[in-house]
N, C-alpha and C positions, 0 to 999 in steps of 0.2 A: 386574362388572369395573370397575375405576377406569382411568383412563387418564393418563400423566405425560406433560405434552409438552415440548418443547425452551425453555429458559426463555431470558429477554430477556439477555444475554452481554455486551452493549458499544453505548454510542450508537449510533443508525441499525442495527445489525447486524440484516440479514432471513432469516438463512442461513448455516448452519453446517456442514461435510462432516463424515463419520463417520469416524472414526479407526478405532474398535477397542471392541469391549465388553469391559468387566471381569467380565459374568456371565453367565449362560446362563440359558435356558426351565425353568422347574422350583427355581431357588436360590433360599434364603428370605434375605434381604438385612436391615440394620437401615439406619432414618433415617443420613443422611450419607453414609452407604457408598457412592465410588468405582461409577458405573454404567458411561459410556462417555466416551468420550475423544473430544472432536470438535475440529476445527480452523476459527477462526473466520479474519478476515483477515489474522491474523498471527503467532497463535499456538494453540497445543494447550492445551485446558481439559479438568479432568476436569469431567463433571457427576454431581453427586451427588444418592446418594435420598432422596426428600422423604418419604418413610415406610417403617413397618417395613411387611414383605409376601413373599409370594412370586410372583416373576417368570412370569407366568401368558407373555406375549410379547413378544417382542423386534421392531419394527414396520419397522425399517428395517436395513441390511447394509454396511457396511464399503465409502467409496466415495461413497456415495450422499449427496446434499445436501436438509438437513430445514430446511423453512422453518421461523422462529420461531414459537412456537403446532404445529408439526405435532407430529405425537404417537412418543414413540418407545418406550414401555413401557407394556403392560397389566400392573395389577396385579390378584392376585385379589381378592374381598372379605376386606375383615380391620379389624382397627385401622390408624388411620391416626394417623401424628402428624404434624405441620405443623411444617416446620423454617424456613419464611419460603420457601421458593422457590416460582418462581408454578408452582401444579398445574394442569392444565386437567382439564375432561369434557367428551369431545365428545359431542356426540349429531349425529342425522341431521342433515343439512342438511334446507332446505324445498326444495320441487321448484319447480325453473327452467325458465321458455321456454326449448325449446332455442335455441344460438343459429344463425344464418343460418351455410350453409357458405361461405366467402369462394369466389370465381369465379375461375379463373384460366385464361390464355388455354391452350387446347387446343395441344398440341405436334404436326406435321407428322412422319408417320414412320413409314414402311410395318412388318405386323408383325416382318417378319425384323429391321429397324432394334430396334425393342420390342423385342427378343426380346436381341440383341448386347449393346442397354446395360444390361441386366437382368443379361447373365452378366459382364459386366463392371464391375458396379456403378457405373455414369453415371446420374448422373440427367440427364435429357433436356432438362428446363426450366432446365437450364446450359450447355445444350450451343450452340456458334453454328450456324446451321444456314446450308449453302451447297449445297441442293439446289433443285430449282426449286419457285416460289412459297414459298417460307421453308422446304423440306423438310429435316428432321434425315436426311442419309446416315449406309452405313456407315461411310466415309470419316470423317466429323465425330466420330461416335461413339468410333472407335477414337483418334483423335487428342487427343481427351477423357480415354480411359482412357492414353494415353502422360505427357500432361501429370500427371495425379492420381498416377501411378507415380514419373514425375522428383523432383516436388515434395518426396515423401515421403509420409507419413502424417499425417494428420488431431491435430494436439493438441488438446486439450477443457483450457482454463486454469480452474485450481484451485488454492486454496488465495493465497498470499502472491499468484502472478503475475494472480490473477482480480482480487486487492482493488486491486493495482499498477494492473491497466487501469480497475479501475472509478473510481477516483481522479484516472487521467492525465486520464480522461473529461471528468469531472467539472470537472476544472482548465481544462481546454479551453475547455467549454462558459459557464464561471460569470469566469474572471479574465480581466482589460485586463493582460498583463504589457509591461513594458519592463525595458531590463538597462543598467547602466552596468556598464564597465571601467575596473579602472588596473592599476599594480604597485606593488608594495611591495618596497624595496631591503634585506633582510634578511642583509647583511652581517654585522652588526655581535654577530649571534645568536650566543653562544659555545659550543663544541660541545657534541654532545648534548641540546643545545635539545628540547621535546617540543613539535615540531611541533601537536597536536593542541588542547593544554593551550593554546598562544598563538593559534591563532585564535578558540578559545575567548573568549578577555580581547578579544581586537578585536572580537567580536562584542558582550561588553558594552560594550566601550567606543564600541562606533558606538550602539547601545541609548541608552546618555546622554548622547550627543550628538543624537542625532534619537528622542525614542521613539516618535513614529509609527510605527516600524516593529516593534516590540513589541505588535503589537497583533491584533484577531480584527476583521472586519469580515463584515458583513449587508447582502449585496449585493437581498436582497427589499426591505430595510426600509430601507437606506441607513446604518444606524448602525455606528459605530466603535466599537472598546472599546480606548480605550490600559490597556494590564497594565502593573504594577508589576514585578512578579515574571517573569524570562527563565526561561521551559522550554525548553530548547534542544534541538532538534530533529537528533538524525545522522543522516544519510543512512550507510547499512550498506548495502554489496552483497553478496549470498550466489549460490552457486547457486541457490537456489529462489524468489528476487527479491528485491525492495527492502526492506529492515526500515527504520523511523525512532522507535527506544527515542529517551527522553526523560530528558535530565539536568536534573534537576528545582531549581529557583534557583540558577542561577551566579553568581551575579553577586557573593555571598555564602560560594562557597567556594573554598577555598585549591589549589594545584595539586596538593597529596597526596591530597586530597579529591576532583579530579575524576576523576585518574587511577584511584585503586579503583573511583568510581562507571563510568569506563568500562570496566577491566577486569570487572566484574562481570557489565554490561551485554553485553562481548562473550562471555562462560562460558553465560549467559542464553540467545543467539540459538543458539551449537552447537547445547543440548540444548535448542531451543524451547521453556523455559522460560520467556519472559518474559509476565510477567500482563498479562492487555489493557489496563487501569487506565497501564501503563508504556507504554504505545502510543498514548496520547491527550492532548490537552491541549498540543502545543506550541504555542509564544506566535511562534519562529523560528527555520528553520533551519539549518543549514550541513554543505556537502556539500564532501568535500573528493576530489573526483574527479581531481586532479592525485597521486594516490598510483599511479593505474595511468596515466594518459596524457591530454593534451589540457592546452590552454594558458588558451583564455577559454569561456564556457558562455552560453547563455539558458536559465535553468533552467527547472523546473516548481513553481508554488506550489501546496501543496494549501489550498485555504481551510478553514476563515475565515483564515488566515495572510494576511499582506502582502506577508514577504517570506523570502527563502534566499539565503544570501552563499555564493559556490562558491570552494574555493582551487584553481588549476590547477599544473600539475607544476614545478616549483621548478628554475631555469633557472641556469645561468653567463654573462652578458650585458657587454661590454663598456659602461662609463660613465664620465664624467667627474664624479671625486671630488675635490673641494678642488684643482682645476686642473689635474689631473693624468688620463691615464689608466688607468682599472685595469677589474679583471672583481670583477662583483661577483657571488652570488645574489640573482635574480628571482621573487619568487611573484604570479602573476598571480589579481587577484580581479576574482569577476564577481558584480552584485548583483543580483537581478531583484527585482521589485517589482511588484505591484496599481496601476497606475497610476489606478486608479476611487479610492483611498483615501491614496495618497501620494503626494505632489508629487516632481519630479525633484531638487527644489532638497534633498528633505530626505533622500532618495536618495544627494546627491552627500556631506552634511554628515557622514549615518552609514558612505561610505565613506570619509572623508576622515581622521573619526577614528579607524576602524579601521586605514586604515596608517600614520597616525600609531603606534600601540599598537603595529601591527608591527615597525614600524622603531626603536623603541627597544632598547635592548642586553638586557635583562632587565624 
C-alpha cells in the first residue's frame, strides 16, 4: 500500500476539516482527479490525486480535522505518477517513553454525587463544590447541570470562525495597537457616489502620504518591510465569520476596475470559491463596519500588517459651513495601528490625507 497524505494548502496552515469525498473504497482514479474537498481557514479546496491507482481506503470521514502530513488515502500498489503534490509514506513510528500521567487534584464526592453528575453529564472537576471540607453535593451538581442546560449546547469552532479566533489570538498576543479618530465632512459627494470605491482611494491616498503604514513588520526580529504595492485588505462579514479577500494593487486601478474586482470577490465568498492564494498577502486593510452600525472602532490588526482604517455609519450632523449653519453628512474614521512599528505622528498624516481624499467632490 502507498499512502497520500494531506499536502501543505497555505502559509502556516497545520490543519484542514474534511468536507466531502469525491470517491469511494474500491474506485480506480487517474493522476489529478478531484479526491476530497476539505476546508482550510477560509476556504473549500479540492485536493487532487497525485497518481493513477485504485482507492484501496479512505483514512478519515466527513467533519473530521487532518493535520498537514496526516494521511488521508491508501492507495493500492500500482504505477504511480508524480504530479508535483507532496506524497507521504508512513511507516511506524519508533517506540516512546510512555509519557507521565499529569496528576490532578482528587474531586470530593460521595458515590451517589459520582453517580448524579454521570447521568447528568457534569463533570465534577468544574463543578464548585459547597459541601463540607470542599465536598462536590447533590445540590452543586444539579445546579451545574441547570447552568450547562440555560447556556445551551457546547459549540466546537470550525472552519472560517476557528481561523477568526486563532487570528484574534494571535493579534492579541503579538500587536502594541493604538487607534486615532476624526470625520470626514462628505457633503459635497454627488449622488450615488460608491461608497466603497472612495475609501478605497483614501486608503491610497493616506498610503502616499505616510507609507509606513503599507507595510509587514517582524516583531521576533524587529524588521519592517515598507511595500510598494497596496493589497488591500476587506474586512467581509458572513454568517460563517470574517473573510478578508484581497484587492490586489489599488493604487493603479481605476473605479470600473475595482468594482468588478469586488463584485467578483463577493460572487467568490457565496459559493466559497475563493482560492487561498486570494486570502493572503495584504499589505492593509479597511473594514467598513459602519454599513451595519457603530460610529468609531479600535480595530483588530492581523500581523505582519500595521494597520486597518475602519469607516463607521455615515451620519447627518449639524456644522458650520462658510459661516452659516447647515447639516451636513459625517463618516467617521478610525485607524488602529502597530504602535511597535508606526509612529502616531504618521498615523495622524495617513489620516489626515485620507479625509482630505474624502472630502473632495469626485
Amino acid at each position: 500500500m502507498s499512502v497520500f497524505v494531506l499536502p501543505d494548502l497555505g502559509e502556516g496552515l497545520q490543519e484542514a476539516e474534511l468536507v466531502a469525498w469525491h470517491v469511494g473504497e474500491g474506485d480506480q482514479v487517474v493522476a489529478d482527479q478531484p479526491l476530497v474537498s476539505v476546508e482550510t481557514e477560509k476556504a473549500v479546496v479540492e485536493v487532487p490525486s497525485p497518481q493513477d491507482g485504485k482507492i484501496a481506503r479512505l483514512c478519515a470521514e466527513p467533519g473530521e480535522r487532518v493535520k498537514v502530513g496526516g494521511p488521508l488515502v491508501e492507495f493500492e500498489e500500482g504505477p504511480r505518477t508524480d504530479t508535483g503534490t507532496i506524497v507521504g509514506e508512513l511507516s511506524a513510528p519508533p517506540p516512546s517513553a510512555p509519557s507521565p500521567t499529569p496528576q490532578t487534584p482528587a474531586v470530593r464526592a460521595a458515590p451517589a454525587v459520582r453517580a448524579l453528575a454521570q447521568r447528568l453529564g457534569v463533570d465534577l472537576a468544574k463543578v464548585a463544590a459547597s459541601g463540607p471540607g470542599g465536598a462536590v453535593t447533590s445540590a452543586d451538581v444539579e445546579r451545574a447541570a441547570r447552568a450547562q442546560t440555560e447556556s445551551g449546547p457546547v459549540e466546537l469552532l470550525a472552519g472560517v470562525r476557528r481561523a477568526m479566533a486563532i487570528n484574534m489570538a494571535r493579534s492579541h498576543a503579538e500587536i502594541v495597537p493604538a487607534t486615532v479618530s476624526d470625520e470626514a465632512d462628505i457633503e459635497a459627494w454627488p449622488p450615488g457616489s460608491d461608497i466603497t470605491i472612495r475609501l478605497v482611494r483614501a486608503v491610497v491616498a493616506g498610503c502616499a502620504a505616510s507609507p509606513g503604514l503599507n507595510a509587514w513588520y517582524d516583531g521576533r526580529t524587529m524588521e519592517r518591510r515598507l511595500l510598494k504595492q497596496i493589497d488591500l485588505g476587506l474586512a467581509v462579514d458572513t454568517e460563517d465569520g470574517l473573510f478578508v479577500p484581497v484587492l490586489r494593487n489599488v493604487a493603479v486601478r481605476d473605479a470600473a476596475d475595482l468594482r468588478r474586482g469586488i463584485e467578483a470577490m463577493k460572487r467568490d465568498l457565496r459559493a466559497r470559491s475563493v482560492p487561498v492564494a486570494e486570502l493572503r498577502g495584504q499589505t492593509i486593510t479597511l473594514s467598513n463596519f459602519g454599513m451595519f452600525a457603530g460610529r468609531f472602532a479600535a480595530l483588530v490588526i492581523v500581523p505582519p500588517q500595521v494597520a486597518i482604517l475602519g469607516a463607521g455609519r455615515i451620519t447627518k450632523r449639524p456644522v458650520i459651513s462658510d459661516g452659516q449653519l447647515a447639516v451636513h453628512r459625517i463618516l467617521p474614521l478610525s485607524l488602529t495601528f502597530d504602535h511597535r512599528a508606526v509612529t502616531g505622528g504618521e498615523a495622524a498624516r495617513f489620516l489626515k490625507a485620507a479625509i482630505e481624499e474624502l472630502e473632495r467632490r469626485e
